[in-house]
N, CA, C and O atoms as a DFTB+ gen file, in Angstrom:
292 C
 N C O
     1  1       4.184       2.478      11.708
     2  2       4.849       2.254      10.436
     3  2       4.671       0.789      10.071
     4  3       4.697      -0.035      10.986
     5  1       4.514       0.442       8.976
     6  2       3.995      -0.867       8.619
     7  2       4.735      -1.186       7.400
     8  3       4.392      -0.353       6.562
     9  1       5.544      -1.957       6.929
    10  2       6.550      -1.927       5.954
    11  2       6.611      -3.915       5.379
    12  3       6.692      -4.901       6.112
    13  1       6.546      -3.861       4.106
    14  2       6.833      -5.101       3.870
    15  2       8.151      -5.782       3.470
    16  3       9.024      -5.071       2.974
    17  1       8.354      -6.980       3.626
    18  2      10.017      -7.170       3.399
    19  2       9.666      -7.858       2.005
    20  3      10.544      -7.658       1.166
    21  1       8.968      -8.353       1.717
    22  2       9.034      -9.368       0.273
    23  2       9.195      -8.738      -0.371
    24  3       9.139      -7.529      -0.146
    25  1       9.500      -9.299      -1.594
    26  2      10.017      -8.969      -2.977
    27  2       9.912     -10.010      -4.141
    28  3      10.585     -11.041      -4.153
    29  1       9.157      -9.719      -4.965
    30  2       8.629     -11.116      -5.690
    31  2      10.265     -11.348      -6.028
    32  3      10.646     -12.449      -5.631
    33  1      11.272     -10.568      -6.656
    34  2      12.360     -11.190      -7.273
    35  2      13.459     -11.504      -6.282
    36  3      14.547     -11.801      -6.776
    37  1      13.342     -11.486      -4.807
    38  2      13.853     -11.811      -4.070
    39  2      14.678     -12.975      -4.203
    40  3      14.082     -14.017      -4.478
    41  1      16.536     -13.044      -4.002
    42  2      17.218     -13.848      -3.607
    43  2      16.562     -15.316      -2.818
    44  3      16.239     -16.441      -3.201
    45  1      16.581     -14.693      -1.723
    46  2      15.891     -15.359      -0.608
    47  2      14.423     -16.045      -0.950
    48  3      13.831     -15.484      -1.873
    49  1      13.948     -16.835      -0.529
    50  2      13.035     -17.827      -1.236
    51  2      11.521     -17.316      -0.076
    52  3      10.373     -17.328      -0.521
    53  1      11.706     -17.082       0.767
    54  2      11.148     -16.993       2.181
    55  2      10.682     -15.567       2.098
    56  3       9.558     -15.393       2.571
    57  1      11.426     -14.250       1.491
    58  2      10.961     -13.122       0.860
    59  2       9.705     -12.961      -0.294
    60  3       8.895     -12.054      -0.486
    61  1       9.931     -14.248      -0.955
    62  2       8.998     -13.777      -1.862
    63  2       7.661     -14.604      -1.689
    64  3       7.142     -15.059      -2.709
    65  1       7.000     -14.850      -0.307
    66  2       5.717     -15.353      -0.206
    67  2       4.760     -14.367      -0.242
    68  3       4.216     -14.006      -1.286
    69  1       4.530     -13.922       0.824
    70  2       3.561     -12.748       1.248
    71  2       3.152     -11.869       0.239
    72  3       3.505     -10.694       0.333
    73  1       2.315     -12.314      -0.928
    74  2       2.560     -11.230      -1.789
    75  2       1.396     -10.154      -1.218
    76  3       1.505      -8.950      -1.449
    77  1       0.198     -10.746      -0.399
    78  2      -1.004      -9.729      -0.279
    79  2      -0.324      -8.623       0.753
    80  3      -1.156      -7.954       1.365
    81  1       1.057      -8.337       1.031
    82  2       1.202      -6.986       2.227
    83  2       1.614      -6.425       1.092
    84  3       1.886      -5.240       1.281
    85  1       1.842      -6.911      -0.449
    86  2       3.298      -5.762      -1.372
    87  2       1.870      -5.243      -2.102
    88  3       0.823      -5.863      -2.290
    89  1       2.243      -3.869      -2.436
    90  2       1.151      -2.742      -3.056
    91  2       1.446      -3.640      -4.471
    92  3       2.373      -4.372      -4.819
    93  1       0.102      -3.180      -5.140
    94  2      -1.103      -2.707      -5.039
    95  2      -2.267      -3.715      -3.736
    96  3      -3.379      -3.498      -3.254
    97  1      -1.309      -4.743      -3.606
    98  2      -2.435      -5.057      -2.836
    99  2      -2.158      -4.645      -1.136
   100  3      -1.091      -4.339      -0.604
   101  1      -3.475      -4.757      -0.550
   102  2      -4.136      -3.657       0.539
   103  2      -3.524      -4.231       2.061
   104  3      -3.280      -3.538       3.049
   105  1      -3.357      -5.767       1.911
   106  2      -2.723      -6.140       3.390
   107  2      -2.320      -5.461       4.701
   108  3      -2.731      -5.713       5.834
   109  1      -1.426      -4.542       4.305
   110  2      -1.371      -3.824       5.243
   111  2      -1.690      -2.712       5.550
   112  3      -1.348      -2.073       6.545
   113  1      -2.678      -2.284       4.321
   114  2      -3.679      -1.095       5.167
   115  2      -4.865      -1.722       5.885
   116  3      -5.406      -1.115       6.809
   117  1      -5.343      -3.089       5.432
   118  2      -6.207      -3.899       6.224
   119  2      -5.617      -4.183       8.065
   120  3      -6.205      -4.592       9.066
   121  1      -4.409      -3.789       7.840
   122  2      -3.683      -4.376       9.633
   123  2      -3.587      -2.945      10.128
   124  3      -3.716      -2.903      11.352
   125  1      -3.441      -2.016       9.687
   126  2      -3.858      -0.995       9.647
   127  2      -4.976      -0.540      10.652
   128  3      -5.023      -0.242      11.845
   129  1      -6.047      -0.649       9.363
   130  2      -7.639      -0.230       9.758
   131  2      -7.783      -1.058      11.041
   132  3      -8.209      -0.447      12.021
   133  1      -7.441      -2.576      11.202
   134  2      -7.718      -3.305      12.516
   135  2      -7.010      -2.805      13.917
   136  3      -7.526      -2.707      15.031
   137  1      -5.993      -2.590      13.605
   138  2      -4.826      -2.135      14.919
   139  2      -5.045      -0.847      15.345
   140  3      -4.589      -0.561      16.451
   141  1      -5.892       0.362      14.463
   142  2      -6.315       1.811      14.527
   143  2      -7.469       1.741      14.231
   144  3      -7.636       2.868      13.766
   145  1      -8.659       1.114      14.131
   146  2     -10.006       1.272      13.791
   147  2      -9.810       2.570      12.923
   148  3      -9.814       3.656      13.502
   149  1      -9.704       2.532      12.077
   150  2      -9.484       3.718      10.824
   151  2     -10.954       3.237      10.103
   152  3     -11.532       2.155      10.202
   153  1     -11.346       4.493       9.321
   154  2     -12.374       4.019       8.107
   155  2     -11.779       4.530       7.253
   156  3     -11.482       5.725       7.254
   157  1     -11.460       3.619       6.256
   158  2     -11.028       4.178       5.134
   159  2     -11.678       5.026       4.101
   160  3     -11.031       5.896       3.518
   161  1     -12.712       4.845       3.897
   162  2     -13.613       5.943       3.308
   163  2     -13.016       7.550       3.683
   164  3     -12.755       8.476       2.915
   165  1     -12.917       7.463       5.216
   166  2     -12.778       8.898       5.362
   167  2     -11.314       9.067       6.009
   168  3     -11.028       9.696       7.028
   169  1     -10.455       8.338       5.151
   170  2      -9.046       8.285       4.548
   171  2      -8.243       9.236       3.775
   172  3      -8.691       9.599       2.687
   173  1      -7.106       9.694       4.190
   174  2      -6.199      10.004       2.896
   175  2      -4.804       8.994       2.807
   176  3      -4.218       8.443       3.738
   177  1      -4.607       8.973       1.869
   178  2      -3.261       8.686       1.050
   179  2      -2.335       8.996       0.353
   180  3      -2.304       8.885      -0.872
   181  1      -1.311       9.503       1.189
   182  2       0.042      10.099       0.404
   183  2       0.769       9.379       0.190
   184  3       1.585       8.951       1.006
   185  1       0.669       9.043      -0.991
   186  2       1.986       8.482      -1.783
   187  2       3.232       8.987      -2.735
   188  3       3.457      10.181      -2.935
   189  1       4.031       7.884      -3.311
   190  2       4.743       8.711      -4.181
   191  2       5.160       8.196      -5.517
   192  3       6.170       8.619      -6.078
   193  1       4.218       7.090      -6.132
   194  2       3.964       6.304      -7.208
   195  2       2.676       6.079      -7.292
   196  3       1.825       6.045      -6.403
   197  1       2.579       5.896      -8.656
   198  2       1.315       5.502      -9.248
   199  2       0.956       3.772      -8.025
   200  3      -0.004       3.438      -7.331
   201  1       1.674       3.431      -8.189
   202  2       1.057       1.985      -7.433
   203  2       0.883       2.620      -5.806
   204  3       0.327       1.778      -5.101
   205  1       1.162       3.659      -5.190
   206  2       0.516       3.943      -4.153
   207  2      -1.228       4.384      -4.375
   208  3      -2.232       4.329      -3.666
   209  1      -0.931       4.807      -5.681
   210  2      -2.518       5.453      -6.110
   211  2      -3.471       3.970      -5.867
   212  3      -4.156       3.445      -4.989
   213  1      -3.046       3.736      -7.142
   214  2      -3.670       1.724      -7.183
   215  2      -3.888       1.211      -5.548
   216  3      -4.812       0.458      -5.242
   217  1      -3.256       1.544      -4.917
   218  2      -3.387       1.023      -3.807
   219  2      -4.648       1.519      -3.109
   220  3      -5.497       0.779      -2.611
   221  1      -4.684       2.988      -3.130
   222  2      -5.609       3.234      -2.386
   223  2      -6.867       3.063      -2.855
   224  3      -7.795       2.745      -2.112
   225  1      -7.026       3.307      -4.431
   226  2      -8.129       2.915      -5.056
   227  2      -8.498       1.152      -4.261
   228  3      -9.538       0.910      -3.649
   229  1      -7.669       0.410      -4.428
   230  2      -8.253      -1.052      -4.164
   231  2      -8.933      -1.252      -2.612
   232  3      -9.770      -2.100      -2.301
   233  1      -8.537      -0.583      -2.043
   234  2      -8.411      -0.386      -0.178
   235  2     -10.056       0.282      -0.649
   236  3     -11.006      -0.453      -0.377
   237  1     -10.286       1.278      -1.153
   238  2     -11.189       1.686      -1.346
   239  2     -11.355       2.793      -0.508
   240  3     -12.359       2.918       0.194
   241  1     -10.109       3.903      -0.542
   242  2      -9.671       5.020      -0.040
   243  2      -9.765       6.247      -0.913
   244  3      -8.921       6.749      -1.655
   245  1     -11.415       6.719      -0.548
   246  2     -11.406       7.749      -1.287
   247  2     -10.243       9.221      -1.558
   248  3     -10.235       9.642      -2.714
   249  1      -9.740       9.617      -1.002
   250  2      -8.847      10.755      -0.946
   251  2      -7.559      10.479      -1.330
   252  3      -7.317       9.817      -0.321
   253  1      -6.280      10.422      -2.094
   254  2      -5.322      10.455      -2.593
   255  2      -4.635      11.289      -2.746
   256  3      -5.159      12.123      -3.486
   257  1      -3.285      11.668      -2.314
   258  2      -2.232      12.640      -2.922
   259  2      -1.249      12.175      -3.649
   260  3      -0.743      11.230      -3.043
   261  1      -0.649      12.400      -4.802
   262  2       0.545      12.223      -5.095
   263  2       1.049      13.788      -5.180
   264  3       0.362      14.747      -5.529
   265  1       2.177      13.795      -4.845
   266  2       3.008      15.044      -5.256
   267  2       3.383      15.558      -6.363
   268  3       4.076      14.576      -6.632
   269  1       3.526      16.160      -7.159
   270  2       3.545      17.059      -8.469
   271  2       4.978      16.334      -9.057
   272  3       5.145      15.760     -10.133
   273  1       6.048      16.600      -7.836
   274  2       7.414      15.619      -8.339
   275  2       7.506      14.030      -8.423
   276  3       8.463      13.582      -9.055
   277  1       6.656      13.179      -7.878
   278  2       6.787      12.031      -7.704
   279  2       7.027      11.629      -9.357
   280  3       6.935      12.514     -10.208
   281  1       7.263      10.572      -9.635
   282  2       7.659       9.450     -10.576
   283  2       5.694       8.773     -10.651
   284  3       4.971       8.428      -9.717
   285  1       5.446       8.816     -11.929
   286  2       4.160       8.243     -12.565
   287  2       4.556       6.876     -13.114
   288  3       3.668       6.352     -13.787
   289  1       5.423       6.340     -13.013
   290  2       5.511       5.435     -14.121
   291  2       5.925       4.146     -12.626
   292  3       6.153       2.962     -12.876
């Protein structure tokens, strides 16, 4: 499980650095692929927002799910 704590509008000043682990960008599917030798090519991605989609597109993760109920916006 790989989870980021930042938050660009974060209280805390120290929260809002790290922006390359927060989706859309790929950070931590890059720590990911290194810690599991994964290929992402022959990847899937279940998400449950459009910015999980974005995500995988940028990672360059061909296969994607969103769920029929998820939130698009």
């Amino acid at each position: 499980i790989y989870f980021s704590p930042y938050f660009k509008s974060s209280n805390h000043h120290k929260y809002r650095l790290n922006k390359k682990l927060r989706k859309p960008n790929i950070g931590m599917i890059l720590q990911a692929k290194k810690d599991f030798k994964i290929i992402l090519k022959k990847s899937i991605l279940i998400g449950d927002s459009m910015t999980d989609m974005q995500t995988a597109i940028n990672a360059g993760i061909k296969h994607k799910i969103l769920p029929f109920n998820c939130k698009l916006i």
